[in-house]
N, C-alpha and C positions, 0 to 999 in steps of 0.2 A: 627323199620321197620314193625312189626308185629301189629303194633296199625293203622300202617296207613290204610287208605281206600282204594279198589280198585282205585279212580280215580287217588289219589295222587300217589299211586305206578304208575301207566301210567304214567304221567306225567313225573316223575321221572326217570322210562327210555327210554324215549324220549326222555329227557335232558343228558341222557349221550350215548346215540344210537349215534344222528346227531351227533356230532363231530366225530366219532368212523366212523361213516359211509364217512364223507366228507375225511378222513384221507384216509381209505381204499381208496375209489376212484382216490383221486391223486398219493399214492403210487404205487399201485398195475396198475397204467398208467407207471410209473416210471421203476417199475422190470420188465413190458413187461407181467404182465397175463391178458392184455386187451392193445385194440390200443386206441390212445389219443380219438378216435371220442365216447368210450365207455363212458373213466373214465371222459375225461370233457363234452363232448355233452350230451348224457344218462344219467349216474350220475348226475355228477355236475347241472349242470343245469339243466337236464330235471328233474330228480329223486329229486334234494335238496332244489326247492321252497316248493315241494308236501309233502315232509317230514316237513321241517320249518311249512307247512303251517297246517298241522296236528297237532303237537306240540303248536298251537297258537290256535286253536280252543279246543284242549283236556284241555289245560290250562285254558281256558274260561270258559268252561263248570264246570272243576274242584272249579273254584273261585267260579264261582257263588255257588255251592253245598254246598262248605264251610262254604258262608256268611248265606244262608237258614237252615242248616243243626244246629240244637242248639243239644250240648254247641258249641261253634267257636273254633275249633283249629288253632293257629296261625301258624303251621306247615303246616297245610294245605295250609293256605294263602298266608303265603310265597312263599312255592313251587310255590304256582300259577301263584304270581308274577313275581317273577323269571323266568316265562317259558314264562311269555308273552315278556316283556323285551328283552329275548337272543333270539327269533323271529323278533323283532320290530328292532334292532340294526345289524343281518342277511338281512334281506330287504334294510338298509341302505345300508350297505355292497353294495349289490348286485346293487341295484339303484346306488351306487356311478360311479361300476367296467363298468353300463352301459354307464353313461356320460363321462367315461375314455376311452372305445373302440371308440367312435362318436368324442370323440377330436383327439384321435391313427388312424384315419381308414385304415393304412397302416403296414405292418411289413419288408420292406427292405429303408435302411436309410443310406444314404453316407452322406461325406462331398463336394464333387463333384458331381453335377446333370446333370453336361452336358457329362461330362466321367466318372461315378461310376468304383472304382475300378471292377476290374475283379479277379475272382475266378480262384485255379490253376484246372488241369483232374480231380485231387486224390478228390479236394472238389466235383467236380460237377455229379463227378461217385459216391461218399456217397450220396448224394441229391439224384440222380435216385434211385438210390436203394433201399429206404428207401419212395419212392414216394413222396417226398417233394415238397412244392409248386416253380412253374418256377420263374425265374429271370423273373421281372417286365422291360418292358419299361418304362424308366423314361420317355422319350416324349409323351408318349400314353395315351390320357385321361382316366381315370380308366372304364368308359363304356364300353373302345374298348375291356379290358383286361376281360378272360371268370369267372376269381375269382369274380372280381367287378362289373359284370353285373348287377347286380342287387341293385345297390347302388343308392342312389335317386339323382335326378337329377342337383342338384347343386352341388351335390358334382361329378357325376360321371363326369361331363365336365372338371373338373381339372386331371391334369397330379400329378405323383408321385413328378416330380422336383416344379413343385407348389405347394404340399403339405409339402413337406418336407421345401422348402425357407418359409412358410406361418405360420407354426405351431414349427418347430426348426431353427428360425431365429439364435439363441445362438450358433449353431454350424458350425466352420470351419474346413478348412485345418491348420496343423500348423506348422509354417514356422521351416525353419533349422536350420537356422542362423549357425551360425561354428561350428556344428555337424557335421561331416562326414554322408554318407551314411551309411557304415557300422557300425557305433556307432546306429546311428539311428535304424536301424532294429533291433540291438542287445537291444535298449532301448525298443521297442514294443513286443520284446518276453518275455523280463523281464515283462513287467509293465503285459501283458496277464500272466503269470503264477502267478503273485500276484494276480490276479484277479480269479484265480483258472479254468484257460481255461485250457482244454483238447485238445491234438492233436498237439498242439505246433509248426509250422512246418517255422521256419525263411528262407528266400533264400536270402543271400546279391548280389549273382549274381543278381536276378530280381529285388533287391526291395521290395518284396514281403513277408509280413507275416502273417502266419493264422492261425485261433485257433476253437476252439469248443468251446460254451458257454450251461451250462445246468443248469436251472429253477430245483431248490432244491425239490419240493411239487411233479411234472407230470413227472417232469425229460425230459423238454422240448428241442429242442437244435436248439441254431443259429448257425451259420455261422459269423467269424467275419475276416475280412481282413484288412491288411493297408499296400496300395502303399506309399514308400519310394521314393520321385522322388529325382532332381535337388536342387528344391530349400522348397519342404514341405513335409508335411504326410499326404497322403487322408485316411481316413477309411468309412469303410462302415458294416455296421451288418443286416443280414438277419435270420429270424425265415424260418424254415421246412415246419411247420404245422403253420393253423393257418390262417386267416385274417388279425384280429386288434391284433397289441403285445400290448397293454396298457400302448405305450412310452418306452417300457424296450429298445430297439434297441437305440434311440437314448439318455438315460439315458448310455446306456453302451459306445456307443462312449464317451462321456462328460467323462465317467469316466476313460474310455482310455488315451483322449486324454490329459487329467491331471496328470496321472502317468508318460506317457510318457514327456509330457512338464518337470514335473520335472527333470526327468533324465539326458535332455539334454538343459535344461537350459532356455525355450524359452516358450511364451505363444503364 
């Protein structure tokens, strides 16, 4: 370490900084020593291209130095390489998570568009409290709605129940078949604690079961519910915070609604 060059030592801890620093930022959103708008709006995103994008220039400059610089250390080069590389595959990254929010551009997702299940007091007094964003109109094209204001114009003319039938065609209600009620709800609180939901809260009088879902990295939290009717199971999952979930809502339905199908026998 004491042979290398100023640039190459930069380099080098900049390569091991960002990730240290992208950690910090989603944790430390997680334990609550900053609100999500810090650790992912600020940080994350605002703070983690500028850093990436330092680490790819410092790299650059260092390659080049390397290759001018006689004798050639191949440590140097290395380094160099390497820094431009975990930059170059970081942007990828980030370009992907872009095209993943613009296919997502919503974060509350039923199996029913025309009657989204409904949330019990105890949930919707957590939601207030905590400032969480409103329960969307499914009928309301997203222009009318004050989040989506500002969403460009073919998209904003569509309604959430168009979005959701357009982009999770895959997901239904799933039927009972000779499951009781009661087995029923008992199978969605199961298949939710497999899933590592918090909050847990079954009501076979309503129907009704509901759970807490939280994003491992920000420690983000949805909302996830599923009406137990007559003859199916609606569910529906909602993010707090947040815009675009990046499909997580209706990945977590799918994966709901499979443990539970197992349970009680039925797809």
């Amino acid at each position: 370490m004491k042979n290398l060059s100023w640039h190459t030592k930069l380099v080098l801890a900049l390569l091991v900084f960002t990730p240290i620093f992208f950690i910090i930022a989603a944790l430390g959103t997680k334990v609550g020593l900053w609100g999500w708008q810090t650790g992912l709006g600020t940080l994350t995103i605002g703070g983690g291209p500028i850093l990436i994008g330092l680490m790819f220039v410092t790299a650059i400059i260092s390659l080049v130095i390397g290759f001018i610089k006689k004798p050639r250390q191949k440590s140097v080069i290395g380094v160099g390489i390497l820094a431009i590389v975990v930059p170059a595959i970081a942007f990828m990254l980030i370009a992907s998570m872009g095209g993943t929010a613009a296919d997502n551009p919503i974060h509350d997702v039923a199996t029913d568009t025309s009657n989204p299940p409904a949330f019990s007091a105890e949930t919707m007094a957590a939601r207030a409290e905590m400032e969480a964003n409103p329960l969307s109109d499914y009928q309301a094209p997203l222009g009318e709605l004050e989040m989506f204001a500002s969403s460009p114009p073919e998209l904003a003319i569509k309604s959430h129940a168009q979005i959701i039938t357009d982009t999770y065609a895959e997901l239904s209600p799933l039927p009972l078949g000779g499951a009781s009620k009661a087995d029923a709800v008992a199978a969605v609180a199961a298949a939710m604690g497999e899933m590592g939901f918090a909050d847990i809260r079954p009501d076979a009088g309503t129907g009704r079961v509901e759970g807490v879902a939280e994003t491992f990295w920000f420690g983000f939290k949805d909302d996830v519910v599923a009406r137990v009717g007559e003859n199916q199971i609606d569910f529906r999952s909602v993010s707090r915070v947040g815009r675009s979930d990046l499909g997580a809502n209706a990945a977590r339905i799918a994966e709901l609604r499979e443990l539970v199908a197992q349970q009680i026998g039925q797809r």
